[in-house]
C-alpha positions as CSV (number, residue, x, y, z in Angstrom):
1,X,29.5,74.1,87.5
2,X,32.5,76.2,88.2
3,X,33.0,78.3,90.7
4,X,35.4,79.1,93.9
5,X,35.1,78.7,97.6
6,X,36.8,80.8,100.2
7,X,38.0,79.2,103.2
8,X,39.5,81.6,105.7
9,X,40.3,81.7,109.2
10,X,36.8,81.4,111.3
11,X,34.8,81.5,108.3
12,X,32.3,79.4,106.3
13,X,32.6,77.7,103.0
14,X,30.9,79.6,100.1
15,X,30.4,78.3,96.9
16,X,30.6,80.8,93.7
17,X,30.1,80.2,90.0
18,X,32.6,81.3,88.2
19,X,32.2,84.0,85.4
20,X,34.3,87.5,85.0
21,X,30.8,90.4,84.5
22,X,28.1,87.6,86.1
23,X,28.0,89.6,89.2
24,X,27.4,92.8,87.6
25,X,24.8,91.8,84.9
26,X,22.4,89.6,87.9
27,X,23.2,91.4,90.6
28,X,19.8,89.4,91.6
29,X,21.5,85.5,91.1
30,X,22.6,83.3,93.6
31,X,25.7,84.2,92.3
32,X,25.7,87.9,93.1
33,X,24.6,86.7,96.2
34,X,27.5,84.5,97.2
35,X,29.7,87.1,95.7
36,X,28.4,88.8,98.9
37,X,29.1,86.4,101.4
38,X,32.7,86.2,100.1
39,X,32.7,90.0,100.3
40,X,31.6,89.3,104.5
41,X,34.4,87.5,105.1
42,X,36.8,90.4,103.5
43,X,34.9,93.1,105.7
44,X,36.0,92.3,109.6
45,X,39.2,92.5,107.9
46,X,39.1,95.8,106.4
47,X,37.6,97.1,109.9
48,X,40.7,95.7,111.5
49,X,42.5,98.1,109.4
50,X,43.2,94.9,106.8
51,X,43.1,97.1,103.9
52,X,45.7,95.9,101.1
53,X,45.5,92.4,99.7
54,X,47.9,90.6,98.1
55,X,45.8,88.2,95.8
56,X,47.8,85.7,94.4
57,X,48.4,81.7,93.3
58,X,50.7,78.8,92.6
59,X,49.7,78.4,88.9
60,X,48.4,80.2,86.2
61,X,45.3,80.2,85.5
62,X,43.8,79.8,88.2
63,X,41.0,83.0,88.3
64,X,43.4,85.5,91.1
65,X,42.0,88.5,88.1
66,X,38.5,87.3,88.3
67,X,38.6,86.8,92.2
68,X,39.8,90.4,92.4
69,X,37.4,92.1,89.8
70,X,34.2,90.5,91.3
71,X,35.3,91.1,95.0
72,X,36.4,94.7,94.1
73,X,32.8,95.8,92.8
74,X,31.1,94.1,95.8
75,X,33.7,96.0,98.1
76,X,32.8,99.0,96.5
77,X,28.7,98.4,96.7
78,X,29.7,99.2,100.5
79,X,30.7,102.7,99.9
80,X,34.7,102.1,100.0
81,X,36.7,103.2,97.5
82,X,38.2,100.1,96.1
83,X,41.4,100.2,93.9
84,X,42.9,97.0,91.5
85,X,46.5,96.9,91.0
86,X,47.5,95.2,88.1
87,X,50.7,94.0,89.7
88,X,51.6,91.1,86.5
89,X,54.1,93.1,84.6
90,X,54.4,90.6,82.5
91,X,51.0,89.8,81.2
92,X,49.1,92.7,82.6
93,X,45.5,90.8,83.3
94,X,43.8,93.4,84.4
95,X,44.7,96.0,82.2
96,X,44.2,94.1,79.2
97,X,40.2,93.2,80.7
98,X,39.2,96.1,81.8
99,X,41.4,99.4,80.4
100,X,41.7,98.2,76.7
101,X,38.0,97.3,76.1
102,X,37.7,100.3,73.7
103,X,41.4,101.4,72.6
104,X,43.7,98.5,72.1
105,X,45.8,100.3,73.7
106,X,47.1,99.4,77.5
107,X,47.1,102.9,79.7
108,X,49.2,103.8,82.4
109,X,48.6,104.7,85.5
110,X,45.7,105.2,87.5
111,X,42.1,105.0,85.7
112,X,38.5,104.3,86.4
113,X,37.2,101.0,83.9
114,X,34.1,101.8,82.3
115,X,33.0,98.2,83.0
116,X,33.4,98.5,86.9
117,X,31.0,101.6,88.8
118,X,32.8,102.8,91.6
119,X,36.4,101.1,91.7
120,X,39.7,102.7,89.9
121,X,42.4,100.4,88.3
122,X,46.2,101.3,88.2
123,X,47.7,99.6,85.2
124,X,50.8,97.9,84.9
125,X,54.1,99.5,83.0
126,X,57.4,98.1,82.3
127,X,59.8,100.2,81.3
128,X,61.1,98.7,77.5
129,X,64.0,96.8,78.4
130,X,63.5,96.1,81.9
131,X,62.9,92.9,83.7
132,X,60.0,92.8,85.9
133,X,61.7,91.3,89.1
134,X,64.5,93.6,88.8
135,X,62.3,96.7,88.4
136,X,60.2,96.2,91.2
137,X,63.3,95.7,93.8
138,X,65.1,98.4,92.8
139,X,63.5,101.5,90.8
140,X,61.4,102.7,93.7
141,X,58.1,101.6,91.6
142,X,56.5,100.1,95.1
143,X,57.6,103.4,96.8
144,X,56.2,105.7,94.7
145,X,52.9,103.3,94.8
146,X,52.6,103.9,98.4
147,X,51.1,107.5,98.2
148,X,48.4,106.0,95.7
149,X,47.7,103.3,97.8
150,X,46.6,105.4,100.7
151,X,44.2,106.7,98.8
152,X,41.9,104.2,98.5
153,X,39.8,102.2,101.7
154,X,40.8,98.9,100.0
155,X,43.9,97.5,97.7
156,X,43.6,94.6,95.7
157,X,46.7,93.6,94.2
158,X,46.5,90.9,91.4
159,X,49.9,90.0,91.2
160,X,51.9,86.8,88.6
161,X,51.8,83.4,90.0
162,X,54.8,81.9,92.6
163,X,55.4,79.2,90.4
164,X,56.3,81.7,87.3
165,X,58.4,84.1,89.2
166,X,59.3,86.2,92.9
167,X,57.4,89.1,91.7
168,X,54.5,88.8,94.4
169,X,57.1,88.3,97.2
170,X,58.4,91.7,96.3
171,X,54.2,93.1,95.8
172,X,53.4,92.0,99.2
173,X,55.8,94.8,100.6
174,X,53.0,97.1,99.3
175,X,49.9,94.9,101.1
176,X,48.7,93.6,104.9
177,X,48.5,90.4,103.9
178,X,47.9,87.5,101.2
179,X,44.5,85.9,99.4
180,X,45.7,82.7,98.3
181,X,43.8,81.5,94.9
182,X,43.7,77.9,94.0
183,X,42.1,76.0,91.1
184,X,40.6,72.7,92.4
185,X,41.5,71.1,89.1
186,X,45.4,72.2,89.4
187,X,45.5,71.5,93.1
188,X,49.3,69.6,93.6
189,X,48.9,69.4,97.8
190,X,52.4,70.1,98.5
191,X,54.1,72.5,96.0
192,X,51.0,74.6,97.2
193,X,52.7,74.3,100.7
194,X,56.0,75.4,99.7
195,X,54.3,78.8,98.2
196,X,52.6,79.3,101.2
197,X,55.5,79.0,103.3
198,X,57.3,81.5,101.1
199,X,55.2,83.7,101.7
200,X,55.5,83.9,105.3
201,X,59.2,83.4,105.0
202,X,58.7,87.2,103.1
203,X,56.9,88.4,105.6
204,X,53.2,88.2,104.1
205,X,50.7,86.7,105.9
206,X,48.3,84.9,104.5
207,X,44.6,85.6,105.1
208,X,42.1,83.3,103.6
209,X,42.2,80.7,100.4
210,X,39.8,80.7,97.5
211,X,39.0,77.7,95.9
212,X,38.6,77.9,92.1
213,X,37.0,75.3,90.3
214,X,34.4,74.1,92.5
């Protein structure tokens, strides 16, 4: 079975099978249902005034879009108004699963996906020619974000991987902290703790794993 644990500070271990819609098509499973007790350990945060997470991972592939889209529509079950950011300029997760269902066609800017009631989804552009690391330090992308972002109760931020680039360094400017994501089957040990320690050496804290995989 596949699935993914959090583990965060003061919390329990939940175990969650892993599937992209399963939470939305039985919202009655024992799924759904662990979906929620992941979504109990996000909520003392967000009371805290925790609002924008950096969700993020060593490796590819190991479920940071799937985390984000399942905890977004339980977030949003609560009454809050629950933005993704689809920070991957390069692949652009998000916006290829949930904006270009229909069209083909990757939008721009801020949207609501037909597939998820009640949250919105800002998708990724990169201007042609540009470099993604180099556009978010210095076209004033992330400060123009900023007004959006205050919009919204709660920010997920779905951002590349640390192995593949600096891009979520420069994302977490925009969030209160970090949701580390980690596949049990790509689990190294320590290259995991070098990431981690980058991340506080940029000034992001990091708030809770979530165990992939299980």
């Amino acid at each position: 079975t596949r699935g993914f644990l959090w583990w965060g500070r003061n919390s329990s271990s939940v175990i969650v099978p892993f599937h992209l819609s399963l939470y939305l098509s039985e919202p009655d499973s024992s799924y759904a249902e662990s979906i929620r007790s992941l979504r109990a350990n996000i909520v003392p945060l967000i009371q805290r005034g925790i609002k924008a997470y950096l969700v993020t991972s060593s490796w590819e592939g190991e479920g940071k879009s799937t985390v984000c889209i399942n905890l977004a529509v339980a977030l949003s079950e609560f009454g809050l108004k629950v933005l993704l950011l689809d920070g991957d300029l390069r692949q652009r997760s998000l916006t290829r699963l949930l904006a270009c269902a229909d069209t083909g066609i990757p939008p721009t800017g801020l949207c609501q996906p037909p597939l998820l009631p009640g949250v919105w989804l800002f998708c990724s552009s990169l201007p042609e020619g540009e470099r993604p690391a180099d556009f978010l330090a210095r076209s004033g992308y992330l400060d123009a974000l900023r007004p959006v972002l205050s919009e919204f109760d709660v920010v997920l931020v779905d951002s590349p991987p640390l192995s593949v680039c600096s891009d979520a360094h420069l994302l977490g400017r925009l969030t209160d902290g970090a949701l580390l994501v980690a596949s049990r089957d790509k689990f190294r040990g320590l290259p995991e703790g070098h990431y981690s320690e980058d991340l506080r050496d940029h000034g992001i804290n990091i708030l809770g794993v979530v165990i992939t995989g299980i």
